[in-house]
C-alpha positions as CSV (number, residue, x, y, z in Angstrom):
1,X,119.7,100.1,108.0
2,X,121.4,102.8,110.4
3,X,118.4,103.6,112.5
4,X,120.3,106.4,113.9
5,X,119.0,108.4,111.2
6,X,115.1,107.4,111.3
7,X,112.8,109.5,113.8
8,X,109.6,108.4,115.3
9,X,107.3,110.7,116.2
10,X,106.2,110.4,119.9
11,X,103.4,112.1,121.8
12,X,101.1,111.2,118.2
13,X,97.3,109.8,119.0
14,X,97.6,106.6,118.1
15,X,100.4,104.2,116.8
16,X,98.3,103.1,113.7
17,X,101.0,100.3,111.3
18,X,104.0,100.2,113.5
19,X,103.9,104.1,114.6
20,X,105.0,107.0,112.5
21,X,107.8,109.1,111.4
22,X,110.0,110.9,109.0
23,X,112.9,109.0,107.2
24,X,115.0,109.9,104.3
25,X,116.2,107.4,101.7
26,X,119.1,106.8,99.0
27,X,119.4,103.7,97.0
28,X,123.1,103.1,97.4
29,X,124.9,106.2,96.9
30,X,122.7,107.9,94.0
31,X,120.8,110.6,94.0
32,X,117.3,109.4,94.7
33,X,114.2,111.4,94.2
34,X,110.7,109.8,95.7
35,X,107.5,110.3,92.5
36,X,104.8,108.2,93.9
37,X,103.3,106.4,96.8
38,X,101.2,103.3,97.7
39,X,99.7,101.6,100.8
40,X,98.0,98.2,101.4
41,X,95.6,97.4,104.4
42,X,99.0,96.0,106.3
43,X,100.4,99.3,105.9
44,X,103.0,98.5,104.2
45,X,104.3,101.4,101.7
46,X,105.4,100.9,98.5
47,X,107.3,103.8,96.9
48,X,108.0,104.8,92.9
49,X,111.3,106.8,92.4
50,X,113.9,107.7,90.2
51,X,117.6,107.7,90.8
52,X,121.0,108.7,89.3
53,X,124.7,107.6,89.3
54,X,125.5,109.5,86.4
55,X,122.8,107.8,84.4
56,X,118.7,108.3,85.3
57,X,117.0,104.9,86.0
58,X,114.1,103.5,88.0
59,X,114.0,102.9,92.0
60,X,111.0,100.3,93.2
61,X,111.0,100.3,97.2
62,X,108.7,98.8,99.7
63,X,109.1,100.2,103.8
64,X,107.0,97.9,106.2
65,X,104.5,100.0,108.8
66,X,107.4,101.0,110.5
67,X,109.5,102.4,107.6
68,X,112.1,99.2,107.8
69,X,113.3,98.3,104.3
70,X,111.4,95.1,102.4
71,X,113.1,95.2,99.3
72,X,114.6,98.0,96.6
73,X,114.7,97.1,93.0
74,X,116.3,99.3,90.5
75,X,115.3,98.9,86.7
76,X,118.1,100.8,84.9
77,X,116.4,99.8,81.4
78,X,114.0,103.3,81.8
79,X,114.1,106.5,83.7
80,X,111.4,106.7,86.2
81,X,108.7,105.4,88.4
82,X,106.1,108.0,88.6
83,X,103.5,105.9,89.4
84,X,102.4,103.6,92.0
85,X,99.0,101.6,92.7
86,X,98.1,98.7,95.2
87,X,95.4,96.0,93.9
88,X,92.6,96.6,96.6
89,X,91.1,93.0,95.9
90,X,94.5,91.4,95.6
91,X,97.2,92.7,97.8
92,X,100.1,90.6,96.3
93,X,99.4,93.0,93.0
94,X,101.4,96.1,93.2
95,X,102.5,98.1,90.0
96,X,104.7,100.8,88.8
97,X,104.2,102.9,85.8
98,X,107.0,105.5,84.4
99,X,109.3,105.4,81.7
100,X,111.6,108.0,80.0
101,X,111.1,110.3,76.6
102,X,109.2,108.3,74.3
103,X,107.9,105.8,76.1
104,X,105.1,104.8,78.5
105,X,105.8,101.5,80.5
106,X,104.5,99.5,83.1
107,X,105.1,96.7,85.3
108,X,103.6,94.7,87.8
109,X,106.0,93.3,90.6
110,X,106.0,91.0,93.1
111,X,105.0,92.8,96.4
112,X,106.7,90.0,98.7
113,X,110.2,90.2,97.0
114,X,109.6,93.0,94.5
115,X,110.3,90.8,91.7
116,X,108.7,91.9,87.7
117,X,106.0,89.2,87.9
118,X,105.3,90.4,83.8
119,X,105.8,94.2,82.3
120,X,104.9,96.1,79.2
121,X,105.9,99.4,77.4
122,X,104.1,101.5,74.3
123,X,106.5,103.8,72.8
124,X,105.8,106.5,70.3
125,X,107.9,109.6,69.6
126,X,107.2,112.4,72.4
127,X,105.1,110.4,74.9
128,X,105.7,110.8,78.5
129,X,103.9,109.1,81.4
130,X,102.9,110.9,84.5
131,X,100.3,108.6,86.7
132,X,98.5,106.1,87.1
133,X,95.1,104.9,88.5
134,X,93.6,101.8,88.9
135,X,90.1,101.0,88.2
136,X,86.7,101.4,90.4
137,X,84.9,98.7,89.4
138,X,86.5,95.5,90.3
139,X,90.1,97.2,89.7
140,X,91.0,94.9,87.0
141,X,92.6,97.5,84.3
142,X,94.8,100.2,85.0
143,X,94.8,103.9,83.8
144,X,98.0,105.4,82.8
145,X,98.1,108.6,81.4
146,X,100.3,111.5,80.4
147,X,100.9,113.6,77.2
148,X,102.4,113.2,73.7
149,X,104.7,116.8,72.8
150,X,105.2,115.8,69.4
151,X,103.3,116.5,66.0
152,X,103.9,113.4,64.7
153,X,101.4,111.7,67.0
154,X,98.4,111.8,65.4
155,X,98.4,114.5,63.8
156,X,98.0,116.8,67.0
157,X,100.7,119.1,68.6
158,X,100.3,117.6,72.0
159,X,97.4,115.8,73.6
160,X,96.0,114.1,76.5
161,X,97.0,110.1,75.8
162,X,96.3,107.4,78.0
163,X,96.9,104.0,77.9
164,X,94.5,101.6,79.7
165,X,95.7,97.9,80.2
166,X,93.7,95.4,81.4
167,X,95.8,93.9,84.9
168,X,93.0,91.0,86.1
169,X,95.3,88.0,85.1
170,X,99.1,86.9,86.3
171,X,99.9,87.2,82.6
172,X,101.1,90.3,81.0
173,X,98.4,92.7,80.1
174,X,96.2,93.0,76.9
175,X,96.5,96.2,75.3
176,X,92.6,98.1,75.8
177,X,91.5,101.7,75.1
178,X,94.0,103.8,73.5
179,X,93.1,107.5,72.8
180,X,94.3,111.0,72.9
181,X,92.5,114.3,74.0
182,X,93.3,117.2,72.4
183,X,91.8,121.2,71.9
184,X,92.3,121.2,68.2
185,X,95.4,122.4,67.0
186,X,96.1,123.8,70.6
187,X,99.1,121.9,72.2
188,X,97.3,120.2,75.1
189,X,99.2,118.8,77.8
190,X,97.8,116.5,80.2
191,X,97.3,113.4,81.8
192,X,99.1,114.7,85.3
193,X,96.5,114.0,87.6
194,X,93.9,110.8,87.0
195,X,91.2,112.1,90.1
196,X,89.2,108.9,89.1
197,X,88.7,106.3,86.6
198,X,85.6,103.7,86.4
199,X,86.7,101.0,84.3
200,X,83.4,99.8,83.3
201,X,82.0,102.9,82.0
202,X,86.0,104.3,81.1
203,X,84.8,107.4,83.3
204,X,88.1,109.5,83.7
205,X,88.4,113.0,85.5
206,X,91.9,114.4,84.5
207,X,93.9,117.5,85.0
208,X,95.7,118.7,82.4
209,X,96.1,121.9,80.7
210,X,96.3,123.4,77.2
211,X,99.7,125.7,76.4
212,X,99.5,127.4,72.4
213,X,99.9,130.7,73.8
214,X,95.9,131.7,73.8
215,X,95.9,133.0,77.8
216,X,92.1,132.0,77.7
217,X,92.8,128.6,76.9
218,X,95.1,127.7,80.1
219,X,92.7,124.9,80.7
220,X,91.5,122.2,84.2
221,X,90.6,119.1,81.6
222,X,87.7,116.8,83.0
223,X,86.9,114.2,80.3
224,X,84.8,111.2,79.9
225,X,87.7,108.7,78.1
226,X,87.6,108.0,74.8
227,X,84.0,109.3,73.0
228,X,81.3,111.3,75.2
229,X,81.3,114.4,77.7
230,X,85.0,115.3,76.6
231,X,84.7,119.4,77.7
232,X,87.5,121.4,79.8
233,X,87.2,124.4,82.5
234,X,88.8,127.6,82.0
235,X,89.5,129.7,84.9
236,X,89.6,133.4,84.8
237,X,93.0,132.9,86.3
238,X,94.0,132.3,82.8
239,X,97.8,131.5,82.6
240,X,98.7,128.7,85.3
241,X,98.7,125.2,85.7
242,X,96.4,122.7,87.4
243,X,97.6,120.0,89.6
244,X,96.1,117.7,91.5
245,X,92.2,116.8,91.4
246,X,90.4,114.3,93.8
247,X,86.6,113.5,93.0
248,X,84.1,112.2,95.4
249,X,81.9,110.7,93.0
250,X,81.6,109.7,89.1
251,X,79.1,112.7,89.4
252,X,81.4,115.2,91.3
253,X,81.7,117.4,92.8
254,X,85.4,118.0,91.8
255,X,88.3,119.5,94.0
256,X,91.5,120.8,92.7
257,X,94.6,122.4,92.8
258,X,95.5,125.2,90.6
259,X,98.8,127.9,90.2
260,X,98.3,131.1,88.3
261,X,101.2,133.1,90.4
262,X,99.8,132.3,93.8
263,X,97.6,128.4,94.3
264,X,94.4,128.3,95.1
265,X,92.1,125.2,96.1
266,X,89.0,125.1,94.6
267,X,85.7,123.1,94.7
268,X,82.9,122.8,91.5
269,X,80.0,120.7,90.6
270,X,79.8,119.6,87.1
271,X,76.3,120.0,85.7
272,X,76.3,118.6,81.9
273,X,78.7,120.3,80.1
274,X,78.4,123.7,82.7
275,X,79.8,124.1,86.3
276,X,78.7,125.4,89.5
277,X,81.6,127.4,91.5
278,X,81.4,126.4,95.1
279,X,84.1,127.6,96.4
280,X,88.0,129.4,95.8
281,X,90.7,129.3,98.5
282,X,94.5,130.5,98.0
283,X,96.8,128.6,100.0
284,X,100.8,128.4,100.2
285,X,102.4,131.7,99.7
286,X,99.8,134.0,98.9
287,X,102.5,136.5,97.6
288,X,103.4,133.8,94.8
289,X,106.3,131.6,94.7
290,X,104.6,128.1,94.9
291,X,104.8,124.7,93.5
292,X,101.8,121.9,92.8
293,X,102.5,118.9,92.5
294,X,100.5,116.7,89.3
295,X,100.4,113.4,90.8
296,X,98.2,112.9,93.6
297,X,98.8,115.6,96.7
298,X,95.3,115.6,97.2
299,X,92.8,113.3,98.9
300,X,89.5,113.1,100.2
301,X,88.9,111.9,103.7
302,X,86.9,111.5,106.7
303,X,83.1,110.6,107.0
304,X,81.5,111.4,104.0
305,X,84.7,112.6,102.5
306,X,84.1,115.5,104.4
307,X,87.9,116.9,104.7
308,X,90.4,117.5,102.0
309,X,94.2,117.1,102.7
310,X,96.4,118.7,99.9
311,X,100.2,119.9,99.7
312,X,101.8,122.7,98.5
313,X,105.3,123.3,98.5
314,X,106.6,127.0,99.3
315,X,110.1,127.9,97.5
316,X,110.1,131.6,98.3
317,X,113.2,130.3,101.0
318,X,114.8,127.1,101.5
319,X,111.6,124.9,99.8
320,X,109.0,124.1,102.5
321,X,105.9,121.7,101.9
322,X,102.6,123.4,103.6
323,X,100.2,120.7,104.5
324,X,96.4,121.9,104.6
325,X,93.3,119.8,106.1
326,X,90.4,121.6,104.6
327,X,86.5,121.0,105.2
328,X,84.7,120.3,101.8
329,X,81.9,122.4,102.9
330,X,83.4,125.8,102.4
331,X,86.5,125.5,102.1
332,X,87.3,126.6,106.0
333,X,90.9,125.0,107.7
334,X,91.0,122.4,110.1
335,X,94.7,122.2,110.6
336,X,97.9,123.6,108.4
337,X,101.2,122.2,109.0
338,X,104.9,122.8,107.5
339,X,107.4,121.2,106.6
340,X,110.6,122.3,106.2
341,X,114.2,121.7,107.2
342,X,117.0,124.1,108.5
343,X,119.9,123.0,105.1
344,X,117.8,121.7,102.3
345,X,114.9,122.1,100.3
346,X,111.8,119.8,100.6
347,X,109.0,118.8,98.1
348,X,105.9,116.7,98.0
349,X,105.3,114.6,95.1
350,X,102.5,111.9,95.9
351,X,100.3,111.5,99.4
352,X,98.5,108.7,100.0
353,X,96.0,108.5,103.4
354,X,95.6,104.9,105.0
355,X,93.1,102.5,103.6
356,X,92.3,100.9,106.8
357,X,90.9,103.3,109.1
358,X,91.8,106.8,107.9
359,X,94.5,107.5,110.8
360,X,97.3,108.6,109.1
361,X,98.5,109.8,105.5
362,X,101.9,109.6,103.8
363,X,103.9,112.1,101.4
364,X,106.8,112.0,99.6
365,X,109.2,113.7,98.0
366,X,112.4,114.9,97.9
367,X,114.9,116.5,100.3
368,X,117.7,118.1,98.5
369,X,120.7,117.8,101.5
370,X,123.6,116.3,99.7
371,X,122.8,114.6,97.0
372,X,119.0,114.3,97.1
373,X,117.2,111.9,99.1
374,X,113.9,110.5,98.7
375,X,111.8,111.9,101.9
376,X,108.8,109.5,103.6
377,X,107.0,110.8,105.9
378,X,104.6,108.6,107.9
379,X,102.0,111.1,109.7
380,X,99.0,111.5,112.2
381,X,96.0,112.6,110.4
382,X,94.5,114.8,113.0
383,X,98.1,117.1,112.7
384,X,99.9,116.1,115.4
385,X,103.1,114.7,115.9
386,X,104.3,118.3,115.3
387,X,108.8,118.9,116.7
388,X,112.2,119.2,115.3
389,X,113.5,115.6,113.8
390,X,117.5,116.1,112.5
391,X,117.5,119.4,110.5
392,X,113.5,118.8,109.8
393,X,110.8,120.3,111.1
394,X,107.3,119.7,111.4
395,X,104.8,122.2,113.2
396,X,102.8,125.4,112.9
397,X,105.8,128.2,112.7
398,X,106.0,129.6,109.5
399,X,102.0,128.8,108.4
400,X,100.1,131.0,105.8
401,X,96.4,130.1,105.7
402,X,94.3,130.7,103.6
403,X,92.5,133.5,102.3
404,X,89.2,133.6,100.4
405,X,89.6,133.6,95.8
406,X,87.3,134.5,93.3
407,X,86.7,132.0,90.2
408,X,84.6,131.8,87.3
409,X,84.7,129.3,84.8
410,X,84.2,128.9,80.8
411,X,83.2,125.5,79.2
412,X,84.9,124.3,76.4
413,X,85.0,121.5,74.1
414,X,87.8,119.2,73.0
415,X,88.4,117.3,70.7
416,X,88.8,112.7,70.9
417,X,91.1,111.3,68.6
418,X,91.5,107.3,69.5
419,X,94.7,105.8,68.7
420,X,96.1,102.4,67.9
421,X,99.1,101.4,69.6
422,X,98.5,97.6,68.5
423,X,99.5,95.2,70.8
424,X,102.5,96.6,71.9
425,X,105.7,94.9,73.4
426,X,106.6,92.9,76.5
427,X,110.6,93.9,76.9
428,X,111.1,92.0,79.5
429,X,113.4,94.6,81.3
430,X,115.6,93.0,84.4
431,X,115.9,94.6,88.0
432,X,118.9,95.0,89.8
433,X,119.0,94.4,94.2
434,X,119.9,97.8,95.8
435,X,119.9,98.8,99.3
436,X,118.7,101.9,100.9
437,X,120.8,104.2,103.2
438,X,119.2,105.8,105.5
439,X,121.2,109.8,105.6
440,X,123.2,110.3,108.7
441,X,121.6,113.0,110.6
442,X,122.3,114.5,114.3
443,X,119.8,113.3,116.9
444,X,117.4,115.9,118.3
445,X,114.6,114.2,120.5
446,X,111.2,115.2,119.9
């Protein structure tokens, strides 16, 4: 790897895994977009992507504590990885979920050489994965989720469908709880954020949202999988899209991300099939022209969970990702931090906050200079390590805040309609070695 392109960030508290920084990424030559992130308790980061060399196919790559390159394993058989989870009771378990139109798949590698120990795929006309999330009891199945856009699945126009195989073995997964959410003949789509999922009582808080043209019925989905509590929250923002969700407990409360022409943050408790409204905040641009991501750019932190850490990326410029700590009390900022760089564009597409002892966090994304690069960044969690790195730029110029919203809610019910995949297929797809270049940039010393 030319280290002439990688920046550490000095002057940071702490050097927690091998220190930090900011790094871009290209598997060979292709354009390479970052989708999902994962960490073990080494601090080792494993990384879901997608890349492109004419033709879209899957990018699996695993940077040790300091961001050096472990492995990169391309599987040109699907499109995507969107998805990436770590094994908390067995670190050699790492797997990536994605796909491409039509199908869900999933595959568990080797995390020492990035090898497919065994995978597996469901296809149906119209499906599309978009996370995953393992288990909280015992971690032994995994949750992947995302929505069916067809009417020739079940019936429905477009529902909420997950797919729950069981990982506790070396062998290939068994086929478990197949169902689909829907609001009727409403085209739900969904499955974009899993904020939790207890795989002993298939507890599952989901963001989705419901788009057949009723403006009351732009809907925040939290379900309970597959028969009881199924019921949806509709904002008085009618007309956006919900992104990310974290939850502290199977109880709540519930934290989210939402985008009806500007994003606000907000925080409710759910109380049966009712909510209480604790809080509204609009962050990002407040005059509009922000992106959320659905896969995981928000997490709970902190003693107690008492501190939220979300992303939102600006595009009213070039694209810049504003980074938010917030108290889970009220909503009130501890820290906001951008992003951005001087040619390209940035997003934020999955952050992930170390297991271990809660020092740092890492996003990424995508920066768009060239042809894109996938963009890890490897930060403090207190918000510093702020300076200039290449053409990028992390600090406080440029910040927006946050300014008090207004909510209400409306409970609704949905409708459960399980599915039968059967036992599905084990295609046995092959990986290909790649190597990641790190993009030339000019030295500028924090």
């Amino acid at each position: 790897m030319d280290r002439t392109a990688f920046y550490n960030i000095q002057g940071a508290a702490g050097q927690a895994g091998d220190g930090f920084f900011i790094g871009r990424f290209r598997s060979n030559t292709d354009s390479t977009d970052a989708r999902a992130v994962a960490l073990n308790t080494d601090h080792e980061i494993y990384i879901g992507a997608t890349a492109n060399d004419g033709s879209a196919y899957a990018v699996a790559f695993k940077l040790d504590g300091g961001g050096s390159e472990k492995w990169t394993k391309a599987n040109t058989s699907i499109d995507y990885y969107i998805g990436a989870q770590v094994d908390s009771t067995d670190e050699a378990r790492v797997y990536f979920v994605g796909g491409d139109s039509g199908e869900f798949y999933c595959a568990r590698h080797n995390a020492t050489n990035g090898d497919i120990v065994w995978d597996l795929n469901r296809t149906r006309s119209g499906v599309s994965a978009q996370c995953a999330h393992l288990g909280g009891n015992g971690s032994d199945r995994l949750c992947i989720a995302g929505w069916s856009g067809g009417s020739d699945f079940q019936g429905q126009l477009g529902d909420v469908t997950l797919w729950v195989v069981d990982v506790s073995s070396d062998t290939a997964g068994a086929n478990n709880d197949n169902f689909a959410v829907g609001s009727g003949a409403h085209d739900g789509r969904g499955g974009n954020t899993i904020a939790q999922f207890n795989d002993s009582a298939t507890m599952v808080f989901m963001a989705g949202y419901n788009q057949h043209g009723d403006s009351s019925d732009k809907l925040v989905i939290c379900e309970n999988g597959g028969t009881t509590r199924n019921h949806t929250i509709a904002f008085s923002d009618a007309g956006g899209t919900p992104g990310s969700l974290a939850v502290d407990t199977e109880a709540g409360p519930v934290y989210g991300m939402y985008n009806a022409n500007t994003t606000f943050v907000f925080k409710i408790t759910p109380s049966g099939t009712s909510y209480s409204i604790n809080w509204g905040q609009r962050v990002g641009n407040q005059s509009g022209g922000n992106a959320i991501s659905f896969r995981g750019t928000m997490k709970l932190y902190d003693t107690n969970n008492s501190k939220l850490l979300c992303a939102v990326e600006d595009q009213s410029g070039n694209d810049a990702v504003h980074i938010y700590s917030l108290n889970t009390s009220d909503g009130s900022v501890n820290w906001e931090r951008r992003l951005s760089s001087s040619s390209s564009n940035l997003s934020c597409e999955g952050l992930v906050i170390d297991p271990v002892d809660q020092e740092y966090f890492v996003i990424v994304g995508t920066d768009t200079s060239g042809s894109n690069s996938a963009l890890v960044c490897k930060l403090p969690i207190d918000g510093t390590g702020t300076g200039t790195y290449g053409d990028i730029t992390y600090g406080t110029s440029g910040t927006h805040g946050i300014s008090g919203k207004t909510i209400s809610t409306v409970s609704r019910s949905v409708s459960n309609t399980t599915t039968n995949w059967g036992s599905g297929a084990d295609p046995s797809y092959s990986l290909t070695d790649k190597t990641l270049s790190e993009i030339q940039l000019d030295t500028v010393n924090p």
